[in-house]
PyMOL Python script that loads the backbone (N, CA, C, O; Angstrom):
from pymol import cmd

cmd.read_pdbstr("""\
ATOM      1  N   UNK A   1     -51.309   6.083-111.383  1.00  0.00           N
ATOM      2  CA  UNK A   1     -50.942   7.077-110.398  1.00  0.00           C
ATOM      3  C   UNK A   1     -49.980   8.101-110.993  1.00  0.00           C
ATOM      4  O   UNK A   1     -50.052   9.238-110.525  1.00  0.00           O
ATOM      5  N   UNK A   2     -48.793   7.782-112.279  1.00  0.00           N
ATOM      6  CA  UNK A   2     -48.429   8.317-112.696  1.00  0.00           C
ATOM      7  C   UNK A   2     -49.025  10.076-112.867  1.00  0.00           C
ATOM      8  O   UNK A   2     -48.652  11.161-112.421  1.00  0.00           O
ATOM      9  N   UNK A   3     -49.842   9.724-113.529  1.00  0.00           N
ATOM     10  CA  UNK A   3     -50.834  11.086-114.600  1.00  0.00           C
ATOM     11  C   UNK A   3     -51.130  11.994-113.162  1.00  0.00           C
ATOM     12  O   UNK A   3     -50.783  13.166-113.015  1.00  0.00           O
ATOM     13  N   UNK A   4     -51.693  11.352-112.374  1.00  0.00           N
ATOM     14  CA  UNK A   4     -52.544  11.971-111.393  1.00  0.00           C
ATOM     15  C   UNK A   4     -51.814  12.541-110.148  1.00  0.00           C
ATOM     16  O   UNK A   4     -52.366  13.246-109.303  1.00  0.00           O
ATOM     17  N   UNK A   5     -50.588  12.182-110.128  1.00  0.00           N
ATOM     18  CA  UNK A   5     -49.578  12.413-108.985  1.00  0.00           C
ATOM     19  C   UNK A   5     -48.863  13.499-109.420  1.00  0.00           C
ATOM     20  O   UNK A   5     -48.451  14.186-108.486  1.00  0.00           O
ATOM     21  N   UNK A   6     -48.443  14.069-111.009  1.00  0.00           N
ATOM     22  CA  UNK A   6     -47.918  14.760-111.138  1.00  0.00           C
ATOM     23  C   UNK A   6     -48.727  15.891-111.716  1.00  0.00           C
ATOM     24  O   UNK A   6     -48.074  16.902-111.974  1.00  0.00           O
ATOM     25  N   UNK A   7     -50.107  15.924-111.988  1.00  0.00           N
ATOM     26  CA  UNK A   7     -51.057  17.092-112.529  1.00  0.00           C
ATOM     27  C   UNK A   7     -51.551  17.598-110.768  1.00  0.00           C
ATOM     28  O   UNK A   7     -51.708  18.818-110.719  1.00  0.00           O
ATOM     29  N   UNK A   8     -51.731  17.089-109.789  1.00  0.00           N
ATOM     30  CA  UNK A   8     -51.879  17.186-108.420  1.00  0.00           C
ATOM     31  C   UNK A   8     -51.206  18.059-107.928  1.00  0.00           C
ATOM     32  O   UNK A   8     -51.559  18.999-107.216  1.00  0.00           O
ATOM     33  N   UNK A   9     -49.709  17.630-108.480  1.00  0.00           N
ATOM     34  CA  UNK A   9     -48.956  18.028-107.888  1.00  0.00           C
ATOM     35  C   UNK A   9     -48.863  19.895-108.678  1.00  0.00           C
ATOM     36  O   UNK A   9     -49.072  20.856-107.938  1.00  0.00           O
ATOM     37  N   UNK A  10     -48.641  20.035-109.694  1.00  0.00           N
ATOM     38  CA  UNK A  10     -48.930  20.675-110.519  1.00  0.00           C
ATOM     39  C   UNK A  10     -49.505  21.887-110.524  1.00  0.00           C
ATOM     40  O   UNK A  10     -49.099  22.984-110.908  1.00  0.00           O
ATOM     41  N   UNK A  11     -50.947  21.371-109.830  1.00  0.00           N
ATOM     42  CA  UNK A  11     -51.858  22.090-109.741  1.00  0.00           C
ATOM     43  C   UNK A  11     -51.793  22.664-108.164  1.00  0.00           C
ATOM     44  O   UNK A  11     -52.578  23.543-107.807  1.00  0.00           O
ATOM     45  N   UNK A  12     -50.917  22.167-107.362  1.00  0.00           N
ATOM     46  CA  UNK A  12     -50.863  22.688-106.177  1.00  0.00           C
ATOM     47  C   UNK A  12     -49.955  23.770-106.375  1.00  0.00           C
ATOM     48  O   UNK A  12     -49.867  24.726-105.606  1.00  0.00           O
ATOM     49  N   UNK A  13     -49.055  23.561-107.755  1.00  0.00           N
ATOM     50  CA  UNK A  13     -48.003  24.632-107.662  1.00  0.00           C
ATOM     51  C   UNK A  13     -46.656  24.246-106.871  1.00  0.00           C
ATOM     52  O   UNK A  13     -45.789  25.042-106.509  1.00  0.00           O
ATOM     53  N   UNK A  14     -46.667  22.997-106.700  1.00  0.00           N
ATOM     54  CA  UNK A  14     -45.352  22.560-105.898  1.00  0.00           C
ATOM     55  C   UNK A  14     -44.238  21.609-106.744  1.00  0.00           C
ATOM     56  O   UNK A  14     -44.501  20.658-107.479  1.00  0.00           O
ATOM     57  N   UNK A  15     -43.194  22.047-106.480  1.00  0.00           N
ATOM     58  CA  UNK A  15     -42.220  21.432-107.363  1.00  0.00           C
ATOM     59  C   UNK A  15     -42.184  20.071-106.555  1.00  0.00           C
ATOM     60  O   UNK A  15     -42.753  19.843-105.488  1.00  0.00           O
ATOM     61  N   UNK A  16     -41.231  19.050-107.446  1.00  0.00           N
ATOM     62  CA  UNK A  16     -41.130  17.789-106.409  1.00  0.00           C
ATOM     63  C   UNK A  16     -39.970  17.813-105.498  1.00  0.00           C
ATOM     64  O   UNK A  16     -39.822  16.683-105.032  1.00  0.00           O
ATOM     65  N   UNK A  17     -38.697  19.008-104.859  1.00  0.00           N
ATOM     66  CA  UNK A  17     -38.492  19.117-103.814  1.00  0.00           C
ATOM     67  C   UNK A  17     -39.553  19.680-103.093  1.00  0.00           C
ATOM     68  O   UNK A  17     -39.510  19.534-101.871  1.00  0.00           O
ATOM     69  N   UNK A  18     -40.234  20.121-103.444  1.00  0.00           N
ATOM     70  CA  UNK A  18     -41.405  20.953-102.277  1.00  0.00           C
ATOM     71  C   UNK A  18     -42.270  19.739-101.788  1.00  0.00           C
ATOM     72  O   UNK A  18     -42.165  19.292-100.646  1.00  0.00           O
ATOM     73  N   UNK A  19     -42.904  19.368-102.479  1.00  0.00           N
ATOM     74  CA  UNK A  19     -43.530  17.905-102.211  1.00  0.00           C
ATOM     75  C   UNK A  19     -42.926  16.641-101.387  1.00  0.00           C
ATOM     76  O   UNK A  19     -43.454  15.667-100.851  1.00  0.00           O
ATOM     77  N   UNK A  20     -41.295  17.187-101.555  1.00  0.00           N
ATOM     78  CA  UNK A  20     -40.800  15.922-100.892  1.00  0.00           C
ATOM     79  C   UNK A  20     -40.544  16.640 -99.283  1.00  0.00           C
ATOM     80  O   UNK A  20     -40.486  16.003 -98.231  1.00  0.00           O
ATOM     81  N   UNK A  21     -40.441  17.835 -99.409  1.00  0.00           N
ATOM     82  CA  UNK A  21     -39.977  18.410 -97.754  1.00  0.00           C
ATOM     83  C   UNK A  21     -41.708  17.803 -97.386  1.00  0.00           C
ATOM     84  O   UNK A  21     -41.696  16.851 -96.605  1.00  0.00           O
ATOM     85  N   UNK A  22     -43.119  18.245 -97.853  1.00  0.00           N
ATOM     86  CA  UNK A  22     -44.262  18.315 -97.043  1.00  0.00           C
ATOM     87  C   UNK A  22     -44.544  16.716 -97.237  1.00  0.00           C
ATOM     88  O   UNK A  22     -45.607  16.549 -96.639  1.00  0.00           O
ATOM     89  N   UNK A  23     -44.210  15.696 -97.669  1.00  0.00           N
ATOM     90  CA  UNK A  23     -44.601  14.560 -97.311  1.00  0.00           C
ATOM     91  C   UNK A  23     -43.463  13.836 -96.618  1.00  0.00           C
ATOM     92  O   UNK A  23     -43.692  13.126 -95.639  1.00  0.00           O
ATOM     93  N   UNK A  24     -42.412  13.977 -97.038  1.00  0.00           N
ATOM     94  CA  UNK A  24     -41.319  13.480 -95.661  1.00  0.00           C
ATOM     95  C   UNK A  24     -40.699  12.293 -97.226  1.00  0.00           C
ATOM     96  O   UNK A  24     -39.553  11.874 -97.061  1.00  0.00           O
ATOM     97  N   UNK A  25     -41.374  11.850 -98.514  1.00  0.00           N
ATOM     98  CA  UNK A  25     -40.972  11.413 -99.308  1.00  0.00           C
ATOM     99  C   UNK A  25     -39.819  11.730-100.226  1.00  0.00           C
ATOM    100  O   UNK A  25     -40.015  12.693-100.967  1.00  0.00           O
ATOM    101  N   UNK A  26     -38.487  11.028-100.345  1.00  0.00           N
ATOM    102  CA  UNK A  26     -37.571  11.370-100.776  1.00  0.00           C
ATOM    103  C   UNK A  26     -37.459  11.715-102.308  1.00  0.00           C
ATOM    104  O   UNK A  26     -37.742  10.781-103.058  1.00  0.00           O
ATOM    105  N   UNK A  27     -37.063  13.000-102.942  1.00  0.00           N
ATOM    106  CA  UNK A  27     -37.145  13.117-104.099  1.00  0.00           C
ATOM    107  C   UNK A  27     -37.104  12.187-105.295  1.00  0.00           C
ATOM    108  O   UNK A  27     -37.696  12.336-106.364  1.00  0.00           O
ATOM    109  N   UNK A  28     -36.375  11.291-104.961  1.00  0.00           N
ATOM    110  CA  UNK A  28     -36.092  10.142-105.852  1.00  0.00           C
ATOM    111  C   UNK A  28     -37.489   9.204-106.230  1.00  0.00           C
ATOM    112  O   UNK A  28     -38.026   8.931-107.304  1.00  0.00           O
ATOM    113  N   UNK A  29     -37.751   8.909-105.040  1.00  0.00           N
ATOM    114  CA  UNK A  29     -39.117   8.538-105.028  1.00  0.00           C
ATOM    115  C   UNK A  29     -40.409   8.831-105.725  1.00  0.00           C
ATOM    116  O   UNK A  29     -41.293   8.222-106.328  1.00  0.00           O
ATOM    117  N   UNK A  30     -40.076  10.163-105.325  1.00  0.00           N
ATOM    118  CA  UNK A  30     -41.386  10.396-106.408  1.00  0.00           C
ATOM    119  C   UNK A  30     -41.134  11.116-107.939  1.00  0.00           C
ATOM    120  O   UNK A  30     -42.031  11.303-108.761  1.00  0.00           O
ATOM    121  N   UNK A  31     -39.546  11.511-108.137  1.00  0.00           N
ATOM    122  CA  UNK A  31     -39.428  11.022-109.331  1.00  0.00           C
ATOM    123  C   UNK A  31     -39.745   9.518-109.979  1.00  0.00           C
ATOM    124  O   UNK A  31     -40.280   9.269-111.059  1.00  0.00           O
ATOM    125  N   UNK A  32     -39.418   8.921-109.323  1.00  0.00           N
ATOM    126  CA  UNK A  32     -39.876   7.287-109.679  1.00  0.00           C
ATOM    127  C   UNK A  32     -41.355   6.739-109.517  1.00  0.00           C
ATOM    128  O   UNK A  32     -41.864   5.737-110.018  1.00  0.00           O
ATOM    129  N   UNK A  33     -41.798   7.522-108.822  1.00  0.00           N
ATOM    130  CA  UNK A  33     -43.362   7.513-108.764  1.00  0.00           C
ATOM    131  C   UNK A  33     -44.094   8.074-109.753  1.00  0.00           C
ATOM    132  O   UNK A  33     -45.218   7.697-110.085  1.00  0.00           O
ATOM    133  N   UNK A  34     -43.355   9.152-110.332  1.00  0.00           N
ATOM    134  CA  UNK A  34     -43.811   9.923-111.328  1.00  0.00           C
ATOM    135  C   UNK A  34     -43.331   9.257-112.890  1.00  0.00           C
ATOM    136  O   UNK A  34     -43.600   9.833-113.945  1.00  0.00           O
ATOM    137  N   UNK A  35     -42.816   8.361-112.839  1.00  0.00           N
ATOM    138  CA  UNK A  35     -42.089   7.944-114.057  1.00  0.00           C
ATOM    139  C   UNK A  35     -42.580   6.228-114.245  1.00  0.00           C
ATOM    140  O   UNK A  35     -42.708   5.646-115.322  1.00  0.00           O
ATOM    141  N   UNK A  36     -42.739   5.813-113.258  1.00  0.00           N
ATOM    142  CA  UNK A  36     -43.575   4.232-113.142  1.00  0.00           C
ATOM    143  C   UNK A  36     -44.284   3.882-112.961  1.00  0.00           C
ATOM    144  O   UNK A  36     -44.632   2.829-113.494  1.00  0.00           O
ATOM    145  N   UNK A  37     -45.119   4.618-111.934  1.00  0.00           N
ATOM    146  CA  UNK A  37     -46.714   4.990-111.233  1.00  0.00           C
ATOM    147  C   UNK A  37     -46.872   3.863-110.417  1.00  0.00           C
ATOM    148  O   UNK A  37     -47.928   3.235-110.500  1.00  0.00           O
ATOM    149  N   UNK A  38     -46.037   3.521-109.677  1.00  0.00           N
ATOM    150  CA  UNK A  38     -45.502   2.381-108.579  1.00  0.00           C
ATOM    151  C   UNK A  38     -45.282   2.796-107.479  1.00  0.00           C
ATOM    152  O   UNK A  38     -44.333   3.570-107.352  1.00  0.00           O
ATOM    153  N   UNK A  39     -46.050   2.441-106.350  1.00  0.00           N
ATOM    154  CA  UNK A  39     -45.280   2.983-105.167  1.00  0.00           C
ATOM    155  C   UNK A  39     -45.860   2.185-103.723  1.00  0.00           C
ATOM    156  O   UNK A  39     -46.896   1.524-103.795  1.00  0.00           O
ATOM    157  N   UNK A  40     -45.268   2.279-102.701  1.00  0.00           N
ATOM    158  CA  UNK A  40     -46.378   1.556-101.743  1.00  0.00           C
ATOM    159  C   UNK A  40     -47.382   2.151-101.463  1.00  0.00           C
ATOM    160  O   UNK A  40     -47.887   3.164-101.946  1.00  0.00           O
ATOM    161  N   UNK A  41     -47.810   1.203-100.296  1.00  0.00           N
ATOM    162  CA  UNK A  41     -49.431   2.295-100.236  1.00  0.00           C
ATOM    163  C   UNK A  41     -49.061   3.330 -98.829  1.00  0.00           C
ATOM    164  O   UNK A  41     -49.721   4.343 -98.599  1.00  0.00           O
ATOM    165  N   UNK A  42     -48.082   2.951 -98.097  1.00  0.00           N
ATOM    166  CA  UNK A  42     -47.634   3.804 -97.172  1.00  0.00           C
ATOM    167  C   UNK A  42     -47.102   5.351 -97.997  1.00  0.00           C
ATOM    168  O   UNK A  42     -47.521   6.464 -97.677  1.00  0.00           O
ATOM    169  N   UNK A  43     -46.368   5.150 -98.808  1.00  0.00           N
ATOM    170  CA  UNK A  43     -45.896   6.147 -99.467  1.00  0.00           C
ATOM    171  C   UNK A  43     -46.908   7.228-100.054  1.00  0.00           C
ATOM    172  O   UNK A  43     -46.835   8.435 -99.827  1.00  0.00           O
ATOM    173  N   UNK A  44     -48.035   6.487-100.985  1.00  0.00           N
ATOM    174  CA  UNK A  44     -49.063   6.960-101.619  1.00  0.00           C
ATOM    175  C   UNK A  44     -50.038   7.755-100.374  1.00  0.00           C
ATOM    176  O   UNK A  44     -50.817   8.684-100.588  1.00  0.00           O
ATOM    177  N   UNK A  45     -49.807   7.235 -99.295  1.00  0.00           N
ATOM    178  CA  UNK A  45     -50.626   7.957 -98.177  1.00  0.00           C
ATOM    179  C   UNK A  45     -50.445   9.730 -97.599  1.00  0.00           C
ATOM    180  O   UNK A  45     -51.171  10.701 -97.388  1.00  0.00           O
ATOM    181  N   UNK A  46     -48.687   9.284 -97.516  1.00  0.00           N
ATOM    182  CA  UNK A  46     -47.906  10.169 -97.352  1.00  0.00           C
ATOM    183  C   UNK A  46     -48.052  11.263 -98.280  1.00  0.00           C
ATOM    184  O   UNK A  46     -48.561  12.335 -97.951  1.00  0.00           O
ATOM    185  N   UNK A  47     -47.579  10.990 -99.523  1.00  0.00           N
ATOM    186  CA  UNK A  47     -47.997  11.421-100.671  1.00  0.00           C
ATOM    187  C   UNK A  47     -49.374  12.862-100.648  1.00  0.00           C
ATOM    188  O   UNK A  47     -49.289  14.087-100.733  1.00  0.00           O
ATOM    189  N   UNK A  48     -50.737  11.736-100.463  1.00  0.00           N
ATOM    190  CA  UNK A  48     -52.368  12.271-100.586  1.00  0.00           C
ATOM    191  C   UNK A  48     -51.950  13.114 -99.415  1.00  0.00           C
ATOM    192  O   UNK A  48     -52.063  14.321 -99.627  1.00  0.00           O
ATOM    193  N   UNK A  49     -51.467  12.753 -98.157  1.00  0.00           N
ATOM    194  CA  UNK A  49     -52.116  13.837 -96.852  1.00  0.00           C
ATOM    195  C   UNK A  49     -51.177  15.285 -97.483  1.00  0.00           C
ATOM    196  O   UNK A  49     -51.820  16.293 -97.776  1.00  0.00           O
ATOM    197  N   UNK A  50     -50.072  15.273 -97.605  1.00  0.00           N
ATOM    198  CA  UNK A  50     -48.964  16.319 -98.183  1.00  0.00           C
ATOM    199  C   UNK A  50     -50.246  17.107 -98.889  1.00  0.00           C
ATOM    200  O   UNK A  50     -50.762  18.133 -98.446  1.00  0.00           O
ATOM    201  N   UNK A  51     -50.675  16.333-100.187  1.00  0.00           N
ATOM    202  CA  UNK A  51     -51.347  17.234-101.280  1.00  0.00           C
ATOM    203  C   UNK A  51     -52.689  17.535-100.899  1.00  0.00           C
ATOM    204  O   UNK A  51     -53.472  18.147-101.626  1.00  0.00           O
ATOM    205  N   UNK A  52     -53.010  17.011 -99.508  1.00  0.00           N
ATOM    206  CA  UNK A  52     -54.470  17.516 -99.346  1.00  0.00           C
ATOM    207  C   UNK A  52     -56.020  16.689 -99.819  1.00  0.00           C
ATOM    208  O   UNK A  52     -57.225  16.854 -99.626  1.00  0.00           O
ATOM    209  N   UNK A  53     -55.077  15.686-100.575  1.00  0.00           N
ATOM    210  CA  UNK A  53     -56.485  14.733-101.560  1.00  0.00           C
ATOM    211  C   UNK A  53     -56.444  13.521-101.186  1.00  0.00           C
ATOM    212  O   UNK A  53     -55.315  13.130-100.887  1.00  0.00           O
ATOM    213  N   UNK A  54     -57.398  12.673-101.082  1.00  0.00           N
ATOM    214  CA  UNK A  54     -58.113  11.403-101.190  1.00  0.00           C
ATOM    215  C   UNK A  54     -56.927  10.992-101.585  1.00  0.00           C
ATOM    216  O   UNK A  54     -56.118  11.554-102.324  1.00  0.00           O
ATOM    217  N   UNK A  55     -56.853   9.550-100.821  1.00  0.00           N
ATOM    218  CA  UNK A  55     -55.865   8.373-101.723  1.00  0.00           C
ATOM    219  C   UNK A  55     -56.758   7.795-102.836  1.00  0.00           C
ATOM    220  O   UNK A  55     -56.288   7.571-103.952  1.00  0.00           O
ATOM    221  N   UNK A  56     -57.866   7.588-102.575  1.00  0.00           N
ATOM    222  CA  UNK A  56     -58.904   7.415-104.064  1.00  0.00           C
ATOM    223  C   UNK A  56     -58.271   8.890-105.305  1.00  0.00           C
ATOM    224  O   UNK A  56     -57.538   8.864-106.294  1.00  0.00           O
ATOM    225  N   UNK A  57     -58.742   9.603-104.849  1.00  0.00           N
ATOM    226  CA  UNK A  57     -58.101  10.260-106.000  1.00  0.00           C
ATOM    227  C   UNK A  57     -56.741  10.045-106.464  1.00  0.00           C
ATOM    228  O   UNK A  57     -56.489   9.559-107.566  1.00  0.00           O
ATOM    229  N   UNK A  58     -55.712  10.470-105.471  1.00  0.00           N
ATOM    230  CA  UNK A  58     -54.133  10.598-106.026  1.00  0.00           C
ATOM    231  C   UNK A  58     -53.968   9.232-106.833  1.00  0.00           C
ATOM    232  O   UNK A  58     -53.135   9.211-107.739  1.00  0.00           O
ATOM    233  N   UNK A  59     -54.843   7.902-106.506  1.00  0.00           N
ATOM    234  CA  UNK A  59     -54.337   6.623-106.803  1.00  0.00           C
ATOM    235  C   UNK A  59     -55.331   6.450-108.387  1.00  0.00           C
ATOM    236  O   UNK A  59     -54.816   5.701-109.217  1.00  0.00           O
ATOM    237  N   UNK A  60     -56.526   7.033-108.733  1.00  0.00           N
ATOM    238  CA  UNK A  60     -57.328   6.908-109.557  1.00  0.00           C
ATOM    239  C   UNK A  60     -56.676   7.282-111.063  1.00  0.00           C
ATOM    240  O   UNK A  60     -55.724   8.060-111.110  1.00  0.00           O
ATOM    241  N   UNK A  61     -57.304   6.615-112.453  1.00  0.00           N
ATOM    242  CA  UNK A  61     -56.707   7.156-113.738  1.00  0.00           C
ATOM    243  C   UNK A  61     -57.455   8.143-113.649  1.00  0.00           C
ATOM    244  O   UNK A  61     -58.452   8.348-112.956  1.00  0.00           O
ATOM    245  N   UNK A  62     -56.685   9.025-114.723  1.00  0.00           N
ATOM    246  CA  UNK A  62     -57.735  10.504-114.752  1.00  0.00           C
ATOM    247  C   UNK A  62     -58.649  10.052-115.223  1.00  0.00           C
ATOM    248  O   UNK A  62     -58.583   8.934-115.734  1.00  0.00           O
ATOM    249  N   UNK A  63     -59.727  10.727-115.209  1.00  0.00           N
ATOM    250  CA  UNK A  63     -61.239  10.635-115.506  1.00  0.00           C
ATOM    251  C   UNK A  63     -60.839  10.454-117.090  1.00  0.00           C
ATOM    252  O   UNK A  63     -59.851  10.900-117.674  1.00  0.00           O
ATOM    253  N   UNK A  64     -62.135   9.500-117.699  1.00  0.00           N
ATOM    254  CA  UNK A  64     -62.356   9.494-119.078  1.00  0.00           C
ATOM    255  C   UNK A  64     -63.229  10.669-119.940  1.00  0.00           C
ATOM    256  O   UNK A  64     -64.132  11.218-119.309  1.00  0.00           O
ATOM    257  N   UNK A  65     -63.074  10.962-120.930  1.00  0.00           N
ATOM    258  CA  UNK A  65     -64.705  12.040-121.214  1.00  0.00           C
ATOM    259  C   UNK A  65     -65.876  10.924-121.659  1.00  0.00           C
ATOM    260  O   UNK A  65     -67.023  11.297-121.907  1.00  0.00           O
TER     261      UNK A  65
END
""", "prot")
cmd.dss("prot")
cmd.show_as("cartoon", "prot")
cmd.util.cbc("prot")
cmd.orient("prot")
């Protein structure tokens, strides 16, 4: 979740205070989400609806080639 939580994020163009006002998730958090790729699945929910994507995706490794 690491890789995929923070290229998501990234790609939305949102910093992780911005991310933390639209999911209600505390900055810390998803610094630590972003640094361990650990999180609950309540959080990870929170997380996907904020960014607009699938919990399959936000939770998936990036694709292989």
């Amino acid at each position: 979740m690491t890789v995929m939580l923070r290229k998501i994020r990234l790609d939305a163009g949102l910093s992780v205070p911005a991310l933390s006002r639209l999911s209600g998730v505390p900055v810390r958090t998803i610094e630590d989400i972003e640094r361990k790729g650990d999180c609950r699945v309540s959080t990870a929910i929170r997380l996907a609806d904020a960014l607009q994507v699938t919990l399959d995706k936000l939770c998936r490794q990036e694709d292989k080639p």
